[in-house]
One Martini backbone bead per residue (centre of mass of N, CA, C, O) as a GRO file, in nm:
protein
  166
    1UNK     BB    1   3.764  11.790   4.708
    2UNK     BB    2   3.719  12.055   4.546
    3UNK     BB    3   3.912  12.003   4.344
    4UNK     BB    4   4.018  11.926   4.042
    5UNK     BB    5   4.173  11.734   3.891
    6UNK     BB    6   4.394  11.677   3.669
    7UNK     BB    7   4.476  11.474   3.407
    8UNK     BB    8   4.727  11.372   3.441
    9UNK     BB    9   4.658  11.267   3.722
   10UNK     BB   10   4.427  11.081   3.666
   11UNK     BB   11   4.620  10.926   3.479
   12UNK     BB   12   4.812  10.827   3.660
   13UNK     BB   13   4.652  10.673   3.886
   14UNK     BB   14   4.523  10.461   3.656
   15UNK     BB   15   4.801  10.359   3.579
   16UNK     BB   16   4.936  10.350   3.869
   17UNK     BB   17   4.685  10.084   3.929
   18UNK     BB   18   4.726   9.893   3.648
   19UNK     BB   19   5.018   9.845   3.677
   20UNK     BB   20   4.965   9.689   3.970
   21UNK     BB   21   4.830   9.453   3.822
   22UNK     BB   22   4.866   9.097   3.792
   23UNK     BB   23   4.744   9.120   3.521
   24UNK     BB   24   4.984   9.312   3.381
   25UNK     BB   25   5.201   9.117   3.423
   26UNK     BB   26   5.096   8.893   3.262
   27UNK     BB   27   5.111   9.069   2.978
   28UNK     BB   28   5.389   9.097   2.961
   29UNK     BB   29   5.483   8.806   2.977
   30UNK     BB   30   5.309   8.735   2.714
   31UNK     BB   31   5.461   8.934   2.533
   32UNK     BB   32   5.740   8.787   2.572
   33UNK     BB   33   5.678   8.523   2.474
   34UNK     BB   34   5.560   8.583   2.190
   35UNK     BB   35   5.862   8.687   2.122
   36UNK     BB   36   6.003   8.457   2.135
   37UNK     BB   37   5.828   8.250   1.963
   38UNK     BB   38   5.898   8.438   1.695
   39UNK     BB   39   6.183   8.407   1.633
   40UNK     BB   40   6.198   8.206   1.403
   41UNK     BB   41   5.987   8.339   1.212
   42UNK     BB   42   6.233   8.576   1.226
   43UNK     BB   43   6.495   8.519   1.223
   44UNK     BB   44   6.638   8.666   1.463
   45UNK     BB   45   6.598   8.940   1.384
   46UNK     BB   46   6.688   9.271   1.448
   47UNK     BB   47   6.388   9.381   1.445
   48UNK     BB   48   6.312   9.177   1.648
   49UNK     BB   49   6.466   9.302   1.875
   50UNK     BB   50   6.390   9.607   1.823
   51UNK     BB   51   6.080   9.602   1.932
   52UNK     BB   52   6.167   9.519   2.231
   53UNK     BB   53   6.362   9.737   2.261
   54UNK     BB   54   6.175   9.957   2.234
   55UNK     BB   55   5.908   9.911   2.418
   56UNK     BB   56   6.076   9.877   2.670
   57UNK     BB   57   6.218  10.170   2.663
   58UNK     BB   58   5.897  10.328   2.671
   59UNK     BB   59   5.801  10.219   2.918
   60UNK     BB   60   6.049  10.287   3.100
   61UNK     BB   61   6.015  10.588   3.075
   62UNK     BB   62   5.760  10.640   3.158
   63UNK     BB   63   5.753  10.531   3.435
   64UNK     BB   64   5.931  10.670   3.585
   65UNK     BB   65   5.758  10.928   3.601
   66UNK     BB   66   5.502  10.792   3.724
   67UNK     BB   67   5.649  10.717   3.983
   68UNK     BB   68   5.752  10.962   4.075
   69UNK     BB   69   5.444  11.101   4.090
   70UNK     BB   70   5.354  10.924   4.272
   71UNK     BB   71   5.581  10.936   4.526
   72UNK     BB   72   5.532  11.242   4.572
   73UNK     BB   73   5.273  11.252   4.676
   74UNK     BB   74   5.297  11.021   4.886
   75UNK     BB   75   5.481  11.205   5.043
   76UNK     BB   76   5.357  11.469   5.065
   77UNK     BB   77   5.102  11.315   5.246
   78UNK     BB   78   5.276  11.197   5.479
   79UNK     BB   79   5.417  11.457   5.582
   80UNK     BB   80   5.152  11.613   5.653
   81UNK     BB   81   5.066  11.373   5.862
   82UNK     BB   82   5.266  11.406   6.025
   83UNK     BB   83   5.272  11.692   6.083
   84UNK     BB   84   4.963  11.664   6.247
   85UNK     BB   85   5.092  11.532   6.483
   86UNK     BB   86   5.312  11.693   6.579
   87UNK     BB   87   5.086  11.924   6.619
   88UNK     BB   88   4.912  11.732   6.808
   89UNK     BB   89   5.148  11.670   6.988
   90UNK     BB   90   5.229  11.735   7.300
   91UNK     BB   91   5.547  11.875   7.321
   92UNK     BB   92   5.595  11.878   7.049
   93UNK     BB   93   5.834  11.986   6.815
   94UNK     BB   94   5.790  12.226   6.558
   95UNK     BB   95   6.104  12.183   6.385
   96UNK     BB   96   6.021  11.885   6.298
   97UNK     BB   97   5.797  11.957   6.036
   98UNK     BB   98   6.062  12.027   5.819
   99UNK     BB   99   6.318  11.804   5.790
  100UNK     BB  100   6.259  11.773   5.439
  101UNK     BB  101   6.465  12.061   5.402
  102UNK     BB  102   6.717  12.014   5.522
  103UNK     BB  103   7.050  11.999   5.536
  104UNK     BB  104   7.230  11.743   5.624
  105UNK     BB  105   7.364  11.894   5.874
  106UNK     BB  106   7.108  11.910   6.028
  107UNK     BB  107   7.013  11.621   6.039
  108UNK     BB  108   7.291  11.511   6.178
  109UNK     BB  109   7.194  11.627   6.435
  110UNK     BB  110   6.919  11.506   6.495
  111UNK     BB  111   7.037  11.237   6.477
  112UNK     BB  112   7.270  11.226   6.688
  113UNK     BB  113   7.011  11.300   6.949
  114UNK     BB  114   6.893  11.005   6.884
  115UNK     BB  115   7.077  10.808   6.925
  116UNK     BB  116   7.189  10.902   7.188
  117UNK     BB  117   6.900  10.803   7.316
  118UNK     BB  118   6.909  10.540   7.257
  119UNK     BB  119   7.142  10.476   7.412
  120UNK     BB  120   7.041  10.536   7.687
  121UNK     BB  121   6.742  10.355   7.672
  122UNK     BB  122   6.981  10.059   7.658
  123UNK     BB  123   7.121  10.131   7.935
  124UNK     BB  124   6.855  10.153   8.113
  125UNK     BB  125   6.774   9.813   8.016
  126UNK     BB  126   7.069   9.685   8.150
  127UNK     BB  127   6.934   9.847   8.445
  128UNK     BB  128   6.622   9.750   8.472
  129UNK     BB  129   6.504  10.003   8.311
  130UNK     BB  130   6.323  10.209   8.164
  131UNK     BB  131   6.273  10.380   7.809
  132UNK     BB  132   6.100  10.603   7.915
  133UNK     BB  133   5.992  10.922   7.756
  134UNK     BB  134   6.087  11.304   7.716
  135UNK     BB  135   6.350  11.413   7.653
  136UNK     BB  136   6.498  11.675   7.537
  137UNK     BB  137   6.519  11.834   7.195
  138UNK     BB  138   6.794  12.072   7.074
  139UNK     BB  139   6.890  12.205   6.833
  140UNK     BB  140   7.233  12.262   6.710
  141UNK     BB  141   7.146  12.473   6.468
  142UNK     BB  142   6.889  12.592   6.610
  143UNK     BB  143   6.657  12.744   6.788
  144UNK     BB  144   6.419  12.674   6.942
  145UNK     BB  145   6.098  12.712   6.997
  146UNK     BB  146   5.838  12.923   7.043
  147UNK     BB  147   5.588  12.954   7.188
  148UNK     BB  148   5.234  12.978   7.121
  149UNK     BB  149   5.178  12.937   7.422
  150UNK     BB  150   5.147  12.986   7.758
  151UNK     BB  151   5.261  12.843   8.003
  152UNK     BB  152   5.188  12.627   8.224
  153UNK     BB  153   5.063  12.614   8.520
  154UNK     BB  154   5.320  12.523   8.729
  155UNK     BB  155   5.593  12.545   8.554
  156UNK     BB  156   5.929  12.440   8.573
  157UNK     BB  157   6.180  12.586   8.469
  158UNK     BB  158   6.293  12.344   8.209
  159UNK     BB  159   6.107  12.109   8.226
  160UNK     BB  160   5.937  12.181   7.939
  161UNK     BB  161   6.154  12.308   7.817
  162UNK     BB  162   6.127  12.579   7.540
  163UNK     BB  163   5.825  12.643   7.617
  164UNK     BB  164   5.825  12.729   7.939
  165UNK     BB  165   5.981  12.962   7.854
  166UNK     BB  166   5.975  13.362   7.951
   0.00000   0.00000   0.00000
């Protein structure tokens, strides 16, 4: 990438590649022992119990921040993979593009008419036949997407989906 990540960046990737090796779990269990064997030396005393509970809740308040920021990424960076095989594999609906922007109730649409395929071939393996193809599925909740070009020669109306009609 032509752009510098920023600082923060950097020191997240940094911090969550560091804190994800074997090494670093390593260190924390020698951490919480060395404060076990210590025990005794401070009398159990208050303190004592304090620097853990301390130590421990700084360490988890800032994790959860770098894991979400990490996540946030990752998902991301994800998102954007599945969408361009979407946009990349002919046939497929543009309007699965951005499906973790919808509502609920829109997602359940979408659940729902995959469910029904699933069922249907489930049905189509018990009578002995393939459960291959691509049957259309059309938003229940918004209109199919248009064509962003000219359906192809010689495709019969409906055959080919919501992109073929004209």
């Amino acid at each position: 990438m032509a752009e510098q990540s920023s600082v923060y960046t950097r020191t997240a990737r940094w911090i969550a590649q560091l804190s994800g090796r074997p090494i670093t779990f390593l260190l924390a269990v020698a951490s919480i022992v060395i404060w076990l064997i210590t025990g005794p030396v401070f009398a159990y005393s208050d303190t004592w119990q304090l620097v853990i509970n301390t130590g421990t809740t700084i360490v988890t308040f800032l994790m959860v921040f770098l894991i979400q920021n990490t996540q946030n990424r990752d998902t991301t960076a994800m998102q954007i993979k599945l969408d361009e095989l979407i946009r990349a594999t002919k046939g497929a609906h543009l309007s699965l593009l951005d499906l973790e922007e919808l509502e609920e109730k829109e997602l359940a649409a979408f659940v729902k008419q995959y469910e029904e395929l699933a069922t249907l071939g489930r049905k189509q393996l018990d009578k002995g036949k393939p459960d291959t193809g691509t049957p259309e599925i059309v938003s229940q909740t918004a209109p199919p997407e248009k064509s962003l070009s000219s359906p192809p020669k010689g495709s019969v109306r409906g055959r080919n989906g919501p992109a073929a009609e004209s």
